[in-house]
Phi, psi and omega in degrees: 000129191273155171306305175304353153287292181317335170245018167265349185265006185233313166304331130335301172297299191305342172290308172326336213252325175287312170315319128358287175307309204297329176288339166301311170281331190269022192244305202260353147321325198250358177257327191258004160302291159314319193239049161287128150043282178285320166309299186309266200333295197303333181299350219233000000 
């Protein structure tokens, strides 16, 4: 495997690794969104 394979493959992984994270966050952005404050009082 030549360097220049290998480090498309690896700028690759990190993106891939950012999306995630990024999907990650914005789920829980929308959890917390959800479960604001005010939902929780009706609920209760």
């Amino acid at each position: 495997m030549t360097l220049e394979c290998y480090r498309r493959i690896s700028i690759c992984a990190l993106q891939v690794v950012g999306r995630l994270q990024d999907h990650r966050l914005c789920n829980q952005k929308i959890r917390n969104v959800r479960l604001s404050p005010e939902e929780l009082k009706k609920r209760t």
